[in-house]
N, C-alpha and C positions, 0 to 999 in steps of 0.2 A: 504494500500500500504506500503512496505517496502521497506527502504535502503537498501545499500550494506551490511551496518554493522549492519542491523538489525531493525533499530529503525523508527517506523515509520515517514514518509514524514506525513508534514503538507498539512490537507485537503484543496484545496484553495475557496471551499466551506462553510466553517467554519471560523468564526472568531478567530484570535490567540491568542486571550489575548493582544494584546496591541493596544492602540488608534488608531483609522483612522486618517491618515493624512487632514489635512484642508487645504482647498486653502492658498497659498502663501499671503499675502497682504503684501507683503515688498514694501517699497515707489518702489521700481527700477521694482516690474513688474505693479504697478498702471502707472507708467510713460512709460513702456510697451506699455499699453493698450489705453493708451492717446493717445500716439502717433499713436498708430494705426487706433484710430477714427478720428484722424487731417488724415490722409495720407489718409481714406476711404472717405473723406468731401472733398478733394481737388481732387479726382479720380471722384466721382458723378461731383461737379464744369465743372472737366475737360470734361466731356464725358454726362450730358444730362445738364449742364447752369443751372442759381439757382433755376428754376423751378424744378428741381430734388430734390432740398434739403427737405429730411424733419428726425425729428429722426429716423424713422421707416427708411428710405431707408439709412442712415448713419447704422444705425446698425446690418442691413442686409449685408451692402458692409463691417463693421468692421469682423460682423461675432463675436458682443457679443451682451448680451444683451440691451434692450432699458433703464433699470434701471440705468445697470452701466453709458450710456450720463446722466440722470438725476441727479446720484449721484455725479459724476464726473466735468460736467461742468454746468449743469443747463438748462434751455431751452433751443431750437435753437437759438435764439439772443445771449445769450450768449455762445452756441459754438463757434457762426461764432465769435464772438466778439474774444476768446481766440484764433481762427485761425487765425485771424487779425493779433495777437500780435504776435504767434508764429512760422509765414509762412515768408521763404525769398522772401518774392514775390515784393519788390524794393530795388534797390542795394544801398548801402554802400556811402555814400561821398566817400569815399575812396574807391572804386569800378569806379567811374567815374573821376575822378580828377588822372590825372599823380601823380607821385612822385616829379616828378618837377614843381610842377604846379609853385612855387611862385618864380622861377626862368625862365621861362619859357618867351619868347618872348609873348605879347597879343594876336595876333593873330593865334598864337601856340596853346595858353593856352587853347584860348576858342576851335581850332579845337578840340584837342584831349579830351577835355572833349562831347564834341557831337560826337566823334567815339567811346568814353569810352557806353555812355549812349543809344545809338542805338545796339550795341554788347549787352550789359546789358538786353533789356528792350526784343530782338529777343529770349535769352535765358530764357525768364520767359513766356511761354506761360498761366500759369496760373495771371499774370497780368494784359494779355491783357483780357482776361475773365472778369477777377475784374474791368478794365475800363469800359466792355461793359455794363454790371453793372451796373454801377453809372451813366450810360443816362437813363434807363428805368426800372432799380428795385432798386434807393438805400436802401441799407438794414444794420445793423453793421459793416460787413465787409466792405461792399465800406467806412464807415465811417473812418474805423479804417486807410483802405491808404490813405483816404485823410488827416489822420490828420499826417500819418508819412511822406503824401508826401510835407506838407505844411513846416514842420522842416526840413525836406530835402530841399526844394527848397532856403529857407532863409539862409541855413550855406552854399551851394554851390553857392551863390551870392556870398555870403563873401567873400568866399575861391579863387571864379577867379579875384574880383574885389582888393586883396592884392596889395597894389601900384599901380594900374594903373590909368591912370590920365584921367577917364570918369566919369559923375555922376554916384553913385551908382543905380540909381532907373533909369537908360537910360539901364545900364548891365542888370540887372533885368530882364528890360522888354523884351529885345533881348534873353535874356535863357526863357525867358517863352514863348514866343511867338514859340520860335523854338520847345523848348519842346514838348506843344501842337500842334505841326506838325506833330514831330514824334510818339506823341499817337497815331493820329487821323489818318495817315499812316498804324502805326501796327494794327491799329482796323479793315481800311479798307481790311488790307489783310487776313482776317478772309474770306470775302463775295466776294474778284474779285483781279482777279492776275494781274489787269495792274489799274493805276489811276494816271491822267496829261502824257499820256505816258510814264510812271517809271512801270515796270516790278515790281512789290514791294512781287509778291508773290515770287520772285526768290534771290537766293545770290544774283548774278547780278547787281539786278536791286538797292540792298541797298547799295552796293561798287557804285555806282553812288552819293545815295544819300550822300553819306558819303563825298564823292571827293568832289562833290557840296558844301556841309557846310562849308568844312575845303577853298575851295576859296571864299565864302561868309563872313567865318569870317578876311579872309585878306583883301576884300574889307571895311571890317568895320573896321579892329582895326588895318590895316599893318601900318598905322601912326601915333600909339599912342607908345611911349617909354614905355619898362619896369622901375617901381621904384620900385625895391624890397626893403622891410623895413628894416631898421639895425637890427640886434639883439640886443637884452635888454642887 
């Protein structure tokens, strides 16, 4: 075959003389690739429960191969383990706690951190999974939120109990107790859209629940004074 100008076009049948390019392995497309097997691991999760999980169907849904999980993260326990670590699947202190928390009226405080934490926990459907989880398969993953949920829960004591004039471990037990209501809430609206008569599979019915907490917590704490801490 010839150019315009004469000279022959490279065969693309023929090698040209110069090297084949090799796969990239620059850290940013290995971390590509990760991410793409965390995103295909939380899709299975989502869509057949951890009975689904296994390399072979992680690496089918990544769409690489099964070498690169091994090379990359190590068995399945330790995938899920590095999913654990690298999924926002529970929110933030600072996700649930106001900006004002430490100035905050008590029974303000505690409302709006239980409408922070209900908003939170509705938009992480792969959470509620992870709780469902931890009653009848625990496995690394459930480990890995229980342990970020256990540091979680101790700095958000903290955090409402600033100045206020209740035992700390009375606070405590009032945010956990509630807490684990609205797990056990978001878990059941997985399975039936109505439970104590609350609509829980609907907006609706969690604008209720919400209403209800935030006059629950004035019944509990509209008599305790704020004492916010001086500053150092």
């Amino acid at each position: 075959m010839m150019s315009r100008g004469g000279d022959k076009c490279p065969d693309p049948c023929k090698p040209s003389g110069r090297p084949m390019p090799t796969p990239d392995t620059k850290p940013r497309n290995r971390q590509q690739t990760e991410d793409r097997i965390l995103t295909a691991l939380q899709a299975i999760l989502l869509r057949d429960g951890f009975n689904g999980v296994s390399i072979t169907s992680v690496a089918h849904e990544a769409g690489v191969d099964k070498v690169l999980i091994y090379r990359y993260f190590g068995r399945i326990d330790d995938l899920l383990t590095a999913f654990g670590q690298h999924a926002d699947f529970w929110p933030s202190v600072d996700e649930v706690l106001s900006p004002d928390n430490d100035i905050l009226a008590p029974a303000e405080r505690l409302a709006s951190f239980f409408n922070r934490f209900v908003e939170a926990l509705r938009s992480r459907p792969m959470t509620i999974e992870i709780l469902a989880m931890e009653i009848g398969a625990p496995n690394p993953l459930t480990a890995a939120l229980d342990a970020t949920r256990e540091a979680w829960g101790r700095e958000v004591a903290d955090r409402l109990a600033v100045g206020l004039d209740m035992p700390h471990r009375r606070l405590a037990t009032i945010v956990t107790l509630l807490v684990c209501g609205i797990q056990f809430l978001g878990l059941r609206a997985r399975a039936t859209d109505t439970f104590g008569g609350i609509r829980i599979g609907s907006a609706t019915g969690w604008q209720t629940i919400r209403a209800d907490l935030a006059w629950l917590c004035d019944a509990l704490l509209s008599d305790l004074p704020p004492h916010p801490t001086q500053p150092g």
